[in-house]
N, CA, C and O of each residue as an XYZ file, in Angstrom:
728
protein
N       0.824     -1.183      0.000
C       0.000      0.000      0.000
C       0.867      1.245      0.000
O       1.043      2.063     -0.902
N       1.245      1.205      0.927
C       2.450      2.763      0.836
C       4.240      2.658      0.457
O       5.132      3.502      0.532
N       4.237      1.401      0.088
C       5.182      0.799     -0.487
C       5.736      1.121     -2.000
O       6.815      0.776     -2.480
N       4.740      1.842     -2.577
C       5.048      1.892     -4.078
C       5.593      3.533     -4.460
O       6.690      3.874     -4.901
N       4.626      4.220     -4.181
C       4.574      5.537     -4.644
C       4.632      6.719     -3.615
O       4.692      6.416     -2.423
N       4.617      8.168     -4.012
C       4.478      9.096     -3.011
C       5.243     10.208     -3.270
O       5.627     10.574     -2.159
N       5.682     10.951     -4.097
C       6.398     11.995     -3.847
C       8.394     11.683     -2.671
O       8.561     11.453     -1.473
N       9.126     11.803     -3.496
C      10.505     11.848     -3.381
C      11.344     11.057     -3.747
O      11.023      9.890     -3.522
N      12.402     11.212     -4.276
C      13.227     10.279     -5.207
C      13.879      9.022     -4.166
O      13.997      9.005     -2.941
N      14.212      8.071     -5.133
C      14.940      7.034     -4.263
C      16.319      7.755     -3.790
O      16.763      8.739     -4.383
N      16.843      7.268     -2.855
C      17.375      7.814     -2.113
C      19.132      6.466     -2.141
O      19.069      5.557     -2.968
N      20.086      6.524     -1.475
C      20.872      5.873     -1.875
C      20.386      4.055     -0.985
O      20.852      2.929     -1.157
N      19.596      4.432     -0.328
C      19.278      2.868      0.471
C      18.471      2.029     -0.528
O      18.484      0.798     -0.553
N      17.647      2.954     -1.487
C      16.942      2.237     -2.531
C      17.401      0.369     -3.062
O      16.835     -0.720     -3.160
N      18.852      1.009     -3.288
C      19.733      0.083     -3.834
C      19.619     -1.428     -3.141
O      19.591     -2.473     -3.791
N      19.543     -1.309     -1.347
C      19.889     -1.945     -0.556
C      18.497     -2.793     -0.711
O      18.633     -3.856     -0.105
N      17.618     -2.721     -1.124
C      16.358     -3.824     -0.943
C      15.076     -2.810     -1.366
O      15.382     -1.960     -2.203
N      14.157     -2.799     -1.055
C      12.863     -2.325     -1.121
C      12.870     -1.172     -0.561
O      13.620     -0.999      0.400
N      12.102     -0.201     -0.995
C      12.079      1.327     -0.865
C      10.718      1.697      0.007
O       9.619      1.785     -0.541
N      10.851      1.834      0.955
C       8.897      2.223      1.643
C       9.504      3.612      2.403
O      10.305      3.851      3.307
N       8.319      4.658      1.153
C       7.989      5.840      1.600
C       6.916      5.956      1.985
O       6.047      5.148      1.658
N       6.601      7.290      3.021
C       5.636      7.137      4.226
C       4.399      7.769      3.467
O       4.504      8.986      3.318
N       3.383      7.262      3.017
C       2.466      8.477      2.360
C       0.966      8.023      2.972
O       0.920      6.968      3.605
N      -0.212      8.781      2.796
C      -1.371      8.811      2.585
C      -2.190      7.640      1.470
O      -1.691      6.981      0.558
N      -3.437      7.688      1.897
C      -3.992      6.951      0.927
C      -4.127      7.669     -0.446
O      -4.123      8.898     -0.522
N      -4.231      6.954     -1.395
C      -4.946      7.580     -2.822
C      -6.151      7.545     -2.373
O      -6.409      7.125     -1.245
N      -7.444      8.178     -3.576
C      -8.558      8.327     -3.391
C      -9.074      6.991     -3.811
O     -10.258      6.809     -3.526
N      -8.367      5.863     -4.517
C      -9.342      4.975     -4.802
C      -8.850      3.582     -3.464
O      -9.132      2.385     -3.412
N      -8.204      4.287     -2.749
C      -7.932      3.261     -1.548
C      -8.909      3.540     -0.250
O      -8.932      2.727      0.675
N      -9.789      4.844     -0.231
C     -10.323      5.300      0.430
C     -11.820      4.642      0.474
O     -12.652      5.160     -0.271
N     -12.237      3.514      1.308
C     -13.623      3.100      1.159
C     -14.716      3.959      2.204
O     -14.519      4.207      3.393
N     -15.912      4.324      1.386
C     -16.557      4.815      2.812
C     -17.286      3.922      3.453
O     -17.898      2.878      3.226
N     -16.921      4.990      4.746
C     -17.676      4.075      6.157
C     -16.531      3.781      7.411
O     -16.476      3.560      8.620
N     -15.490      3.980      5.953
C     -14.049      2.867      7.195
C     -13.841      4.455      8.444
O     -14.082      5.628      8.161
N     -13.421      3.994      9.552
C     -12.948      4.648     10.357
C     -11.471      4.476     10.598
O     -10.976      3.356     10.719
N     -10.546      5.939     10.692
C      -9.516      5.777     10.996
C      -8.988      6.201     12.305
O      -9.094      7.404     12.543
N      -8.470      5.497     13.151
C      -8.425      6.116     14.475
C      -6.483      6.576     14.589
O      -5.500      5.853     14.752
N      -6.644      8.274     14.390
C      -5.456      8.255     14.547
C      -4.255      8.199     15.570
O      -4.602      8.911     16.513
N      -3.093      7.718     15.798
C      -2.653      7.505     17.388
C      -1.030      7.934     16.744
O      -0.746      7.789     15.555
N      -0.188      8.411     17.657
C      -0.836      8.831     18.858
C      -1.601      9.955     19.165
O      -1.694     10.883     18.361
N      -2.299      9.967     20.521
C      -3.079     11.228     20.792
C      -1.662     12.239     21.050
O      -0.496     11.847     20.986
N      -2.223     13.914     21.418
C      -1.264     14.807     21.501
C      -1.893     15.763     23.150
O      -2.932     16.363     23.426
N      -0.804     15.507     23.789
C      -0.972     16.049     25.254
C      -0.756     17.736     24.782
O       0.187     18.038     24.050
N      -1.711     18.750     25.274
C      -1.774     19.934     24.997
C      -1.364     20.756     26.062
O      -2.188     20.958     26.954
N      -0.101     21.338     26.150
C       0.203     22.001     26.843
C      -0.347     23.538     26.728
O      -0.972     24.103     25.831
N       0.165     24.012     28.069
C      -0.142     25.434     28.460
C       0.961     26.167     27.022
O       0.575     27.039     26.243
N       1.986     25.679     27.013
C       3.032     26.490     26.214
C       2.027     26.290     24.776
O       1.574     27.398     24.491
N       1.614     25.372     23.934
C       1.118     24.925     22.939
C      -0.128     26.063     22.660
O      -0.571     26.653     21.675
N      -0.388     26.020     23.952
C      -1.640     27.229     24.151
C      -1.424     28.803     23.639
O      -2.067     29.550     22.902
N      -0.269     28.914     24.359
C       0.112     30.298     24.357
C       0.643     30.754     23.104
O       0.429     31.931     22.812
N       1.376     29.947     22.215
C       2.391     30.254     21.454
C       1.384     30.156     20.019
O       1.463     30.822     18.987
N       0.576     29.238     20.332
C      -0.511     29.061     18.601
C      -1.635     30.427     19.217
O      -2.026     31.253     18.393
N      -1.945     30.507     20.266
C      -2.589     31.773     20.098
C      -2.083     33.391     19.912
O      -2.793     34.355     19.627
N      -0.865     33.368     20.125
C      -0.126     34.876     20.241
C       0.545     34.515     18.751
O       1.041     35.491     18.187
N       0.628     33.180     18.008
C       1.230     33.061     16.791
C       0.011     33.977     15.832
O       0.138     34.931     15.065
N      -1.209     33.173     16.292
C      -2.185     33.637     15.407
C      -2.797     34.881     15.913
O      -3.983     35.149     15.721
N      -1.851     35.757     16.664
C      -3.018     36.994     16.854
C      -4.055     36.784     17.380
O      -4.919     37.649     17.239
N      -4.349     35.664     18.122
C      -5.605     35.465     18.943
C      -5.132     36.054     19.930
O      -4.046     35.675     20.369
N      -6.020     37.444     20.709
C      -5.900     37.903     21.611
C      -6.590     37.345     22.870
O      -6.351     37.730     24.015
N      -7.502     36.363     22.511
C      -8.710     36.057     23.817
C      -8.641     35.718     25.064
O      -8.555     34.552     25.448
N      -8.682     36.905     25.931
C      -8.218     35.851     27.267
C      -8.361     35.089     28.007
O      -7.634     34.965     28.992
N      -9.481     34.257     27.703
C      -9.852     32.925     27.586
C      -8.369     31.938     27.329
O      -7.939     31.103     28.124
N      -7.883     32.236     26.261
C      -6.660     31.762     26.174
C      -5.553     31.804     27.067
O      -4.824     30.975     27.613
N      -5.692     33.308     27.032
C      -4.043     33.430     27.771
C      -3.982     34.298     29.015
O      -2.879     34.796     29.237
N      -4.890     34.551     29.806
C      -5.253     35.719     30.990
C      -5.697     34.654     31.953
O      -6.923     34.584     32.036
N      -4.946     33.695     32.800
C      -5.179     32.647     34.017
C      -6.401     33.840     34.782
O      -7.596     33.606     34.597
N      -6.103     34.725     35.380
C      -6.444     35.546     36.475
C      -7.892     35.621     35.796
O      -8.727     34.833     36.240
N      -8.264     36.456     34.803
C      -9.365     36.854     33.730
C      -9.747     35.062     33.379
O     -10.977     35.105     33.351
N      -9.563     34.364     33.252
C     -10.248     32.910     33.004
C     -10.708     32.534     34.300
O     -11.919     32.467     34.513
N      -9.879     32.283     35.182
C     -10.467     31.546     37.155
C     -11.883     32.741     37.299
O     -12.849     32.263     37.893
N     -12.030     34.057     36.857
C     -13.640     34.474     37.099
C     -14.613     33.816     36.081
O     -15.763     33.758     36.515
N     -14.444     33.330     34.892
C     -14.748     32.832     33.920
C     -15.664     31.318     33.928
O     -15.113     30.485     34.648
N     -16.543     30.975     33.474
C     -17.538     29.435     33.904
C     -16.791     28.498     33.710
O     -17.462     27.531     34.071
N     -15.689     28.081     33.325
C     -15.362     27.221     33.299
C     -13.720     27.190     34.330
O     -13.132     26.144     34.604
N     -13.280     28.508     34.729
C     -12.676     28.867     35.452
C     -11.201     28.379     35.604
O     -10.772     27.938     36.670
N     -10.390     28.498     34.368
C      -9.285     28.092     33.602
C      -9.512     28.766     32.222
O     -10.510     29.161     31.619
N      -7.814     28.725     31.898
C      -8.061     29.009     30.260
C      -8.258     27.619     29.719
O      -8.083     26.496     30.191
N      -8.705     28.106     28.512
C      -9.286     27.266     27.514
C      -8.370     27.080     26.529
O      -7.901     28.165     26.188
N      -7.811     25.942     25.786
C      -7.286     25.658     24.660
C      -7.827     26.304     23.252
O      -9.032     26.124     23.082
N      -7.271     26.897     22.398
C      -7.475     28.032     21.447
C      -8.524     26.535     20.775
O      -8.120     25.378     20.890
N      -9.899     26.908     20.087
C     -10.111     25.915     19.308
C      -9.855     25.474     18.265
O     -10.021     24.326     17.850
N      -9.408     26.410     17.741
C      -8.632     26.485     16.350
C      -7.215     25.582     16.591
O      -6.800     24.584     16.000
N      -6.926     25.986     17.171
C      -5.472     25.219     17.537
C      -5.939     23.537     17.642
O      -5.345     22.776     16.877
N      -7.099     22.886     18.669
C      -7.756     21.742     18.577
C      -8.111     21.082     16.959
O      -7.824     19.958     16.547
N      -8.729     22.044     16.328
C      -8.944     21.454     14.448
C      -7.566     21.483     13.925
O      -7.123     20.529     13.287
N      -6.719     22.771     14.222
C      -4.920     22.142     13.434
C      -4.615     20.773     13.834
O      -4.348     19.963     12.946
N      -4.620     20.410     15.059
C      -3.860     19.091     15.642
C      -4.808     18.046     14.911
O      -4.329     17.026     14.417
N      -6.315     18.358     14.849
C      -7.017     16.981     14.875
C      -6.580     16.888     12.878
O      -6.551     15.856     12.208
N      -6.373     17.956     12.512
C      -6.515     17.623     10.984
C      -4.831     17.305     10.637
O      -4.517     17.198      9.451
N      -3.768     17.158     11.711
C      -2.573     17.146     11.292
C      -2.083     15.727     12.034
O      -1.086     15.014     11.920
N      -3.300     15.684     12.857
C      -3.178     13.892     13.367
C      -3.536     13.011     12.018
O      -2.939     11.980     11.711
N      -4.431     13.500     11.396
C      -4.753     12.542     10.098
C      -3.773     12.715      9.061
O      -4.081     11.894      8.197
N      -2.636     13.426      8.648
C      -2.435     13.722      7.456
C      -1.682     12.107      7.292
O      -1.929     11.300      6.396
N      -0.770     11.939      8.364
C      -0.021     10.724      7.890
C      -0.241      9.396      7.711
O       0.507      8.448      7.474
N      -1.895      9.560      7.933
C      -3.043      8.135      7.641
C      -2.972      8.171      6.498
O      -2.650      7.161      5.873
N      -3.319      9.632      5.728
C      -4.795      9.867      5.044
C      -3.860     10.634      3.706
O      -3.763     10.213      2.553
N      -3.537     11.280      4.014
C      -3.337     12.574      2.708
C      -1.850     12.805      2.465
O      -1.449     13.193      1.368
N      -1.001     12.556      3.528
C       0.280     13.083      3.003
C       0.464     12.378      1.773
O       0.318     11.184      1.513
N       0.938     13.702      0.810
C       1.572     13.325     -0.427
C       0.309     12.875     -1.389
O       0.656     12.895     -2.570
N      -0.787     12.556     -1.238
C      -1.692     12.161     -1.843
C      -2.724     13.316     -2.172
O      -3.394     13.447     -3.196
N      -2.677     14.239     -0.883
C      -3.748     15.386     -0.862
C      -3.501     16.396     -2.288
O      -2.360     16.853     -2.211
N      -4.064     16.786     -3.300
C      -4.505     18.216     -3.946
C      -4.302     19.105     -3.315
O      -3.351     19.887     -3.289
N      -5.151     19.041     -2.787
C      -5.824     20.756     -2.398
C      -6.815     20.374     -1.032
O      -7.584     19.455     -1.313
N      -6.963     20.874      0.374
C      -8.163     20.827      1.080
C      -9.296     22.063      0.437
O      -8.997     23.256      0.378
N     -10.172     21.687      0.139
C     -10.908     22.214     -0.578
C     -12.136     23.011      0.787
O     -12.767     23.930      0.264
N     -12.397     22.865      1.830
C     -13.115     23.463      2.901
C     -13.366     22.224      4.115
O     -13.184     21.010      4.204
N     -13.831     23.201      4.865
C     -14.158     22.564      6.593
C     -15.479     23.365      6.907
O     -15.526     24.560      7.196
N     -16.584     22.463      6.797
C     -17.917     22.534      7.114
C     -18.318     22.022      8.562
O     -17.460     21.342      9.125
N     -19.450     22.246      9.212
C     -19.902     21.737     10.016
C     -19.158     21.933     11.557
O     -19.673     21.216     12.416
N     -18.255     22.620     11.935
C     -17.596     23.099     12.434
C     -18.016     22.576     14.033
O     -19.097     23.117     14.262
N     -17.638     21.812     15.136
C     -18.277     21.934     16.465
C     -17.575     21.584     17.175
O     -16.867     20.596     16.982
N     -17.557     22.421     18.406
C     -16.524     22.436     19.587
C     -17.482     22.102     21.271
O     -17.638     22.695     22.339
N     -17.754     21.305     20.886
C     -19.408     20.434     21.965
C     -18.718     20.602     24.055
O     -19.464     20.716     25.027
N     -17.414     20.560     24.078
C     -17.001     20.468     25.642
C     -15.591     21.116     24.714
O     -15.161     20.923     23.577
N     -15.073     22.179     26.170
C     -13.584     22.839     25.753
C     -12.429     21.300     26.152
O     -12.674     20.171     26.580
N     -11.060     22.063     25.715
C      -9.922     21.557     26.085
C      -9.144     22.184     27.108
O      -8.767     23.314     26.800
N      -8.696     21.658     28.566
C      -7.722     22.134     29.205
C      -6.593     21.877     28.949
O      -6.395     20.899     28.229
N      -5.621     22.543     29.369
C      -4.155     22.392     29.455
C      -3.906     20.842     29.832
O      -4.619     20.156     30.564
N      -2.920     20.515     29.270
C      -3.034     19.146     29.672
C      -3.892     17.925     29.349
O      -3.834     16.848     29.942
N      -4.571     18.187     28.491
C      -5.568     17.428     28.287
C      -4.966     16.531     27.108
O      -3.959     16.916     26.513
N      -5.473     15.565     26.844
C      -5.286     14.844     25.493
C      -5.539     14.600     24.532
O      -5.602     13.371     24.573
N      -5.839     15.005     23.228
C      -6.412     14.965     22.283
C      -6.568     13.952     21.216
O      -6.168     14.483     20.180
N      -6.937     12.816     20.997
C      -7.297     11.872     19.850
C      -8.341     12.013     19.288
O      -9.427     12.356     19.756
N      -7.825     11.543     17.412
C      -9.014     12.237     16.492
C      -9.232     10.605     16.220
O      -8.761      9.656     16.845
N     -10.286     10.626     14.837
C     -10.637      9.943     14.228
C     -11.198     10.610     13.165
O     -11.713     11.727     13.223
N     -11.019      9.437     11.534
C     -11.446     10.169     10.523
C     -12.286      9.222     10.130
O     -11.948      8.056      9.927
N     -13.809      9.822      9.959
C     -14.822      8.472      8.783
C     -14.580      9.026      7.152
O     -14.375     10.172      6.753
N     -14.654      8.175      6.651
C     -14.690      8.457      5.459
C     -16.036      8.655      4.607
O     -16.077      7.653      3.893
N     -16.941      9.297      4.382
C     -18.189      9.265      4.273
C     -18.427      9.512      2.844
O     -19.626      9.318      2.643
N     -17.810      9.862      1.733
C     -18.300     10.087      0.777
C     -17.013     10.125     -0.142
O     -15.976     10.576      0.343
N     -17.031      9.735     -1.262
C     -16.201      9.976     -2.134
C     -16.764     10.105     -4.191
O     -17.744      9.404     -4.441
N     -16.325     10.709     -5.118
C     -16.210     10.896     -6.098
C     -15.343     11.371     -6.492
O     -14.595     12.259     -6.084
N     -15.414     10.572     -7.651
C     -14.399     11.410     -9.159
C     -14.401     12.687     -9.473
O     -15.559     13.053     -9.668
N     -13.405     13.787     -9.653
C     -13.544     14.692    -10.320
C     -14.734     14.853    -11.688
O     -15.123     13.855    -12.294
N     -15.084     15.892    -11.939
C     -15.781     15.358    -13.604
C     -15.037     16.653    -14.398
O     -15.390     16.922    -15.547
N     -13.925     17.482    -13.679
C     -13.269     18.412    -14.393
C     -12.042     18.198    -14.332
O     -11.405     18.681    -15.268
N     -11.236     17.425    -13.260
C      -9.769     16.889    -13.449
C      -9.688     15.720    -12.719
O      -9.941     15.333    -11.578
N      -9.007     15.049    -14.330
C      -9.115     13.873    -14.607
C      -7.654     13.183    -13.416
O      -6.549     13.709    -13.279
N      -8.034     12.232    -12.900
C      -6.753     11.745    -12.315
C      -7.101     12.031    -10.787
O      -6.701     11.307     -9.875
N      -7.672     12.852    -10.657
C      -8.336     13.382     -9.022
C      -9.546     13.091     -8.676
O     -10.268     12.535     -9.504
N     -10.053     13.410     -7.336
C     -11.404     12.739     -6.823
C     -11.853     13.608     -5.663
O     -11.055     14.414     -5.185
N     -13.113     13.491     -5.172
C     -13.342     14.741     -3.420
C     -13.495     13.829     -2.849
O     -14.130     13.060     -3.571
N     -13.266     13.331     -1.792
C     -13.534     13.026     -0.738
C     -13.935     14.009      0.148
O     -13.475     15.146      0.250
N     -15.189     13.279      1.042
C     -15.647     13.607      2.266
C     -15.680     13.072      3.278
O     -16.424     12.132      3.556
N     -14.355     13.924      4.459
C     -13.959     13.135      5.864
C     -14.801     13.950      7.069
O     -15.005     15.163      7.028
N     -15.207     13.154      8.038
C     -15.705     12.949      8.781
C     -14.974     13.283     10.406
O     -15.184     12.235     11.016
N     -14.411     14.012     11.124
C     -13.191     14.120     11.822
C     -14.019     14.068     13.089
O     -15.137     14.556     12.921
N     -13.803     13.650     14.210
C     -13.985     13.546     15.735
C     -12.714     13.641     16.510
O     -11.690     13.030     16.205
N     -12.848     14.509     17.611
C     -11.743     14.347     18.400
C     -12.630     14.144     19.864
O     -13.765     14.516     20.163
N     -11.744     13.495     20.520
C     -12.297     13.439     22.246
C     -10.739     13.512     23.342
O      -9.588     13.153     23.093
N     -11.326     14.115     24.546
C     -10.193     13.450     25.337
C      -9.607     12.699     25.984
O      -9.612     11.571     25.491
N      -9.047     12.792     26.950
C      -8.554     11.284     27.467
C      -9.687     10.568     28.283
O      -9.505      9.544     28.942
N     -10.661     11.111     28.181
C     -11.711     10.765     29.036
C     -12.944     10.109     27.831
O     -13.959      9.588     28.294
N     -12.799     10.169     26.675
C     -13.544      9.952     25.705
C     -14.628     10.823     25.626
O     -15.594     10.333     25.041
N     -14.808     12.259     26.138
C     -15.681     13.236     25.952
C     -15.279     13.809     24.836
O     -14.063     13.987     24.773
N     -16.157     14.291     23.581
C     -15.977     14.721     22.121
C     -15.881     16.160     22.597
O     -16.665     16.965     23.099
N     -14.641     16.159     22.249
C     -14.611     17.841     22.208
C     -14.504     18.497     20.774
O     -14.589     19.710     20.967
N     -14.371     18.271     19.554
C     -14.681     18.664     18.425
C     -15.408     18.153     17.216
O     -15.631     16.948     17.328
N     -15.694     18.492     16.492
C     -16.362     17.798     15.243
C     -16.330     18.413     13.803
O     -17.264     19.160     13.511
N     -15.534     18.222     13.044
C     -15.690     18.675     11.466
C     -15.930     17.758     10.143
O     -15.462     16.713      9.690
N     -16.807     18.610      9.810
C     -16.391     17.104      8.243
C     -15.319     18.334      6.981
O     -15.405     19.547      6.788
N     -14.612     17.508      6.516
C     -13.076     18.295      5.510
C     -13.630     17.371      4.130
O     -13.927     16.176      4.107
N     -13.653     18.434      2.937
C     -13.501     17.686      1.976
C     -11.999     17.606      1.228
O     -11.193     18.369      1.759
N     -11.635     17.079      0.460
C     -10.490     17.352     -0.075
C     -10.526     16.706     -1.737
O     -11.324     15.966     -2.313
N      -9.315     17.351     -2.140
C      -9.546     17.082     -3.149
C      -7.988     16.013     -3.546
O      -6.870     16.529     -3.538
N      -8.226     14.370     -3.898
C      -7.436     13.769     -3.453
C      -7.007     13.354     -5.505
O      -7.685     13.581     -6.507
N      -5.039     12.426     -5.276
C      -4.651     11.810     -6.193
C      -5.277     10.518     -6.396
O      -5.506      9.844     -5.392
N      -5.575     10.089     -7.488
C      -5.654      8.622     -7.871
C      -4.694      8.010     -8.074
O      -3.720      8.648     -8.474
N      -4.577      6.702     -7.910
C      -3.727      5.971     -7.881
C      -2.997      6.320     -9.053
O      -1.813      6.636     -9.166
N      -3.980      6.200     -9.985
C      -3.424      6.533    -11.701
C      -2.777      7.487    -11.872
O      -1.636      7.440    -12.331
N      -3.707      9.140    -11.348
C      -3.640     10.190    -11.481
C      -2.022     10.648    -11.069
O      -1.356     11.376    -11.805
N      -1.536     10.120     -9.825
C      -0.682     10.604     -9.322
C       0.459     10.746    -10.304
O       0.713      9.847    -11.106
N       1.241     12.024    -10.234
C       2.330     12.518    -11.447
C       3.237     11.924    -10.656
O       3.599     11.922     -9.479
N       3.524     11.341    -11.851
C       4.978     10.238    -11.817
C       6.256     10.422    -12.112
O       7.084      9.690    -11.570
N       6.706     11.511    -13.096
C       7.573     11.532    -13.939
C       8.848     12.917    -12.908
O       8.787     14.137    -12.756
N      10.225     11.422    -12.260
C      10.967     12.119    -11.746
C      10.559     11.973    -10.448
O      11.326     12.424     -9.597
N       9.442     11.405    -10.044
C       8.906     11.384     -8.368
C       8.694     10.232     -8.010
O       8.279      9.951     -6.885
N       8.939      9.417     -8.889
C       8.031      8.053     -8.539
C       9.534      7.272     -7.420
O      10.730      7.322     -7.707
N       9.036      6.760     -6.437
C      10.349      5.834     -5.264
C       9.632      4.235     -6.087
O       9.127      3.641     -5.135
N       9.544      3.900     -6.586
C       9.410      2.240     -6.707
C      10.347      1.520     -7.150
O      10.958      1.652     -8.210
N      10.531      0.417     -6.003
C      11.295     -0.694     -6.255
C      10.732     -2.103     -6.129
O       9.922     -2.550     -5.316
N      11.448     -2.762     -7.271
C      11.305     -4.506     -7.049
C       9.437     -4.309     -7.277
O       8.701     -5.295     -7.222
């Protein structure tokens, strides 16, 4: 399966036996329904907190104001949520898409159902719920993923569905990229 193809040249170990580069599925390896549970989960620190929200100009002090959060209902800061959909969609890439992905084409359905604390743990999962062929470029396909994250407690703290726009097995450009051996 990830043995054949993927984006980067053979390399000098090629020589030494069989070549396995790390990639994503194609779109015609993608069945719907299947669930992918990605591991490992990612422990979210306070620093993780601070640094993706002051990266992104998120001022909220929800985020980053301890003193201004403990008066607050939930009475802690809160993990940026945005920062929660980067991790959950960058836990899947090395299932799902590296090297295989187009283009992410949008993120619908958007839901953040219970926050994340510091410290908390984050594991996603991807369903695969829908897929087709391009009918304007040939060689490509959309998929529609399905994303859940929960924490270490198995409470869902997010929910998105991502479409993307994925390579076919066929489709995938070969010429100068291809790693296959034996």
């Amino acid at each position: 399966m990830a043995s054949e193809r993927a984006g980067g040249a053979a390399g000098p170990d090629a020589a030494q036996g069989k070549l396995v580069v790390q990639r994503g599925l194609f779109f015609d390896e993608l069945v719907p329904g299947t669930v992918y549970a990605h591991r490992p989960g990612r422990t979210l620190t306070e620093a993780d907190n601070v640094l993706f929200s002051t990266l992104t100009m998120n001022t909220q002090p929800l985020h980053l104001d301890a003193a201004y959060s403990a008066g607050q209902p939930y009475g802690q800061r809160l993990v940026n949520s945005m920062l929660t959909l980067a991790v959950m969609v960058g836990q899947s890439v090395s299932q799902l898409t590296q090297g295989t992905l187009v283009a992410q084409l949008g993120l619908t359905d958007i839901a953040f159902p219970h926050p994340l604390f510091h410290a908390d743990t984050l594991y996603s999962q991807t369903r695969v719920a829908a897929k087709r062929l391009s009918g304007s470029r040939p060689g490509q396909g959309i998929v529609t993923l399905e994303h859940t994250g929960h924490n270490q407690d198995g409470t869902v703290v997010a929910t998105f569905t991502r479409t993307a726009l994925m390579w076919t097995s066929d489709g995938f450009p070969q010429a100068g990229r291809e790693a296959r051996q034996g």
